[in-house]
VEXDREN-2710 file (C-alpha; in Angstrom, 1 decimal):
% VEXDREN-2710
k/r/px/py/pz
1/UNK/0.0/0.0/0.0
2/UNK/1.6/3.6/-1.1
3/UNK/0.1/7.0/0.0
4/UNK/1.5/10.2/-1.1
5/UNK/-0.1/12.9/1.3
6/UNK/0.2/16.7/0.6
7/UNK/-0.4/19.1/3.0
8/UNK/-3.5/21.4/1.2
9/UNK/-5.1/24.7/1.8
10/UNK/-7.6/23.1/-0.2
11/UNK/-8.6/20.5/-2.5
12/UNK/-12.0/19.6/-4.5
13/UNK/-12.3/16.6/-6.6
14/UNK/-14.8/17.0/-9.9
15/UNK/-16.2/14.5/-11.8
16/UNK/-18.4/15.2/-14.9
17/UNK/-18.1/18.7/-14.3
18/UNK/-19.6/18.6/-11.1
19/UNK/-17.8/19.0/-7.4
20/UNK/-18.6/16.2/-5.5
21/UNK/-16.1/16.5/-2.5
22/UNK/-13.9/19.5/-1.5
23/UNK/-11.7/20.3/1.8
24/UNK/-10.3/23.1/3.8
25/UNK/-6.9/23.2/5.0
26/UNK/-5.9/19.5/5.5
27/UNK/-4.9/16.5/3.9
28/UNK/-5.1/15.3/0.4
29/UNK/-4.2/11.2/0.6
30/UNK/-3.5/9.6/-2.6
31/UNK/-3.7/5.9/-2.2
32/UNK/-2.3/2.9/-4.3
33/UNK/-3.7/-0.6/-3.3
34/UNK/-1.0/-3.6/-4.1
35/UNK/-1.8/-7.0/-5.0
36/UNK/-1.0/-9.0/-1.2
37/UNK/-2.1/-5.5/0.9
38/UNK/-4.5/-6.6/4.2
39/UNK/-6.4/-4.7/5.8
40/UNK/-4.0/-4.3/8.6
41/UNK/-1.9/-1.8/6.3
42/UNK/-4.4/-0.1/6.0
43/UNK/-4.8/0.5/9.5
44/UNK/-1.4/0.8/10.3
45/UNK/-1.5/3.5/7.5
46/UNK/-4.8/5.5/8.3
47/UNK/-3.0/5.7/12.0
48/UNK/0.5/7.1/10.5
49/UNK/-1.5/9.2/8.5
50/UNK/-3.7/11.0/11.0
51/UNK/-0.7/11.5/13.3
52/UNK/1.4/12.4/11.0
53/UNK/3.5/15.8/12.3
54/UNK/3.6/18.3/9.0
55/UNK/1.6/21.1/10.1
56/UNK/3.2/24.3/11.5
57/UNK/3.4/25.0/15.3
58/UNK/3.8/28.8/16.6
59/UNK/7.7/28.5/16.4
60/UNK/7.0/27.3/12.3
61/UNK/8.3/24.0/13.2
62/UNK/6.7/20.9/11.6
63/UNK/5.4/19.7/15.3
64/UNK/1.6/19.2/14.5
65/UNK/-0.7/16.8/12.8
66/UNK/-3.5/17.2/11.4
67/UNK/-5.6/16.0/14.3
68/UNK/-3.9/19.0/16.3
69/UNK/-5.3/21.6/13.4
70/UNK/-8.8/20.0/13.4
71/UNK/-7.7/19.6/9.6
72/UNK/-9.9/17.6/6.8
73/UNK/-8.7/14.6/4.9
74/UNK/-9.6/13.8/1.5
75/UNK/-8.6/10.1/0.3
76/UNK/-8.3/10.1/-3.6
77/UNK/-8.2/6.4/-4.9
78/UNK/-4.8/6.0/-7.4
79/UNK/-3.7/2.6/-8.9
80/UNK/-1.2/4.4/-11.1
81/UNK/0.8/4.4/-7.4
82/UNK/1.7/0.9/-7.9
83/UNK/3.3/0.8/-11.4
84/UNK/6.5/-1.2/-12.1
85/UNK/8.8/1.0/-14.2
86/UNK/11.4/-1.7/-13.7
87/UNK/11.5/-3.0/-17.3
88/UNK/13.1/-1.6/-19.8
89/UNK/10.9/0.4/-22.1
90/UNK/8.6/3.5/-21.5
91/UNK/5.1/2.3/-20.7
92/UNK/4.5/1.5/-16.9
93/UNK/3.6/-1.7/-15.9
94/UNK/0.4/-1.5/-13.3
95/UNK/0.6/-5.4/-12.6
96/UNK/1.1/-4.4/-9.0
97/UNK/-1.9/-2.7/-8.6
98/UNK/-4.5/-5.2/-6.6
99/UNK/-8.3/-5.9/-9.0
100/UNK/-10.6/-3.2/-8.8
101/UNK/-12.9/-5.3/-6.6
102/UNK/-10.8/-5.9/-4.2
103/UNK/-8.9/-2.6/-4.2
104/UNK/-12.6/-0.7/-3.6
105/UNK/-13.0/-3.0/-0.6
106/UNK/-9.5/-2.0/1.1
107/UNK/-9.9/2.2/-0.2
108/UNK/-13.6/1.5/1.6
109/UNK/-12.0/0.1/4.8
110/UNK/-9.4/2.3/4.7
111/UNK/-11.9/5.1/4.6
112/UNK/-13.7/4.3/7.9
113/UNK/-10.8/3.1/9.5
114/UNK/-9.7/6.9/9.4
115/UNK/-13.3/8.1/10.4
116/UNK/-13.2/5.3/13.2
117/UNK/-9.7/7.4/14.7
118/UNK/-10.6/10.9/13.6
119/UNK/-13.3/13.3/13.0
120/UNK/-16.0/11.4/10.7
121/UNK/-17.2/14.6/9.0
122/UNK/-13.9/15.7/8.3
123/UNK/-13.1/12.4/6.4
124/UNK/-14.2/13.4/2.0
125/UNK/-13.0/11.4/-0.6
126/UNK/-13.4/10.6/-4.4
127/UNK/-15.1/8.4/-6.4
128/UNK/-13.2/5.0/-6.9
129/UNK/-12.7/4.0/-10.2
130/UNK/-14.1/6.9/-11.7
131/UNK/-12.0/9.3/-14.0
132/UNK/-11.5/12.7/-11.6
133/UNK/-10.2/15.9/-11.7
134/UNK/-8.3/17.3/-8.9
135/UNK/-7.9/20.5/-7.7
136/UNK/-5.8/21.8/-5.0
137/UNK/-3.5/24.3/-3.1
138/UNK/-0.2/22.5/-2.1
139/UNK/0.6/24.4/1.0
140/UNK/4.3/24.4/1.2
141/UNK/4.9/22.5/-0.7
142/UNK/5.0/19.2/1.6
143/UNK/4.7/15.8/-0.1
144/UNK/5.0/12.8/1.7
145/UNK/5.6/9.4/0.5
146/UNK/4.5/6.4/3.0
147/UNK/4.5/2.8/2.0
148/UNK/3.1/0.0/4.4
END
């Protein structure tokens, strides 16, 4: 399982021309399900993720997570995360990524497993599967890569 995780000042997600999610100052998660991932990562993950300490204390040091802003998290499903580009060639490989069926199952889990530990109103996400746009204001920039 890979997330990359920017902090935002805000992020909306639109599909057919239409905003159907949208955060505040927060969190936007992109997560790649692997073939093999349990949902155990997913909870190890969701818990990394919500304590994660990239948020700006009084002194501008790095010293605060999200749960510490009251921030929002919005979870963006993204198979392109587990591509193989071992090969020689150009085209990516996504064999990694884990079948849509059971991928929706662990981005669903994953999902309430970080409403279960946070805030559950402050939990948006996308729409699996479906081709999104993605706006947002990378605040910082800070981009984090976590794998589990």
């Amino acid at each position: 399982m890979k997330a990359i995780i920017q902090r935002v000042k805000c992020s909306s997600v639109i599909v057919n021309e239409k905003i159907i999610s949208e955060i505040k100052n927060g969190l936007l998660v992109f997560l790649g399900i692997e073939k093999n991932d349990i949902q155990n990562n997913a909870i190890i993950l969701a818990n990394k993720i919500i304590n994660l300490r990239i948020f700006s204390d009084s002194m501008d040091k790095m010293n605060l997570s999200v749960k510490d802003i009251s921030g929002e998290i919005m979870v963006i499903s993204q198979f392109t995360l587990c591509t193989d580009t071992t090969k020689s060639g150009n085209r990516p490989s996504f064999s990694n990524a884990e079948f849509p069926e059971k991928a929706e199952q662990i981005y669903k889990f994953f999902i309430d497993e970080l409403k279960k530990i946070y805030i559950r109103d402050k939990i948006k996400s996308g729409l699996f599967a479906a081709y999104m746009n993605i706006t947002l204001i990378n605040d910082g920039p800070v981009t984090i890569l976590l794998e589990k």
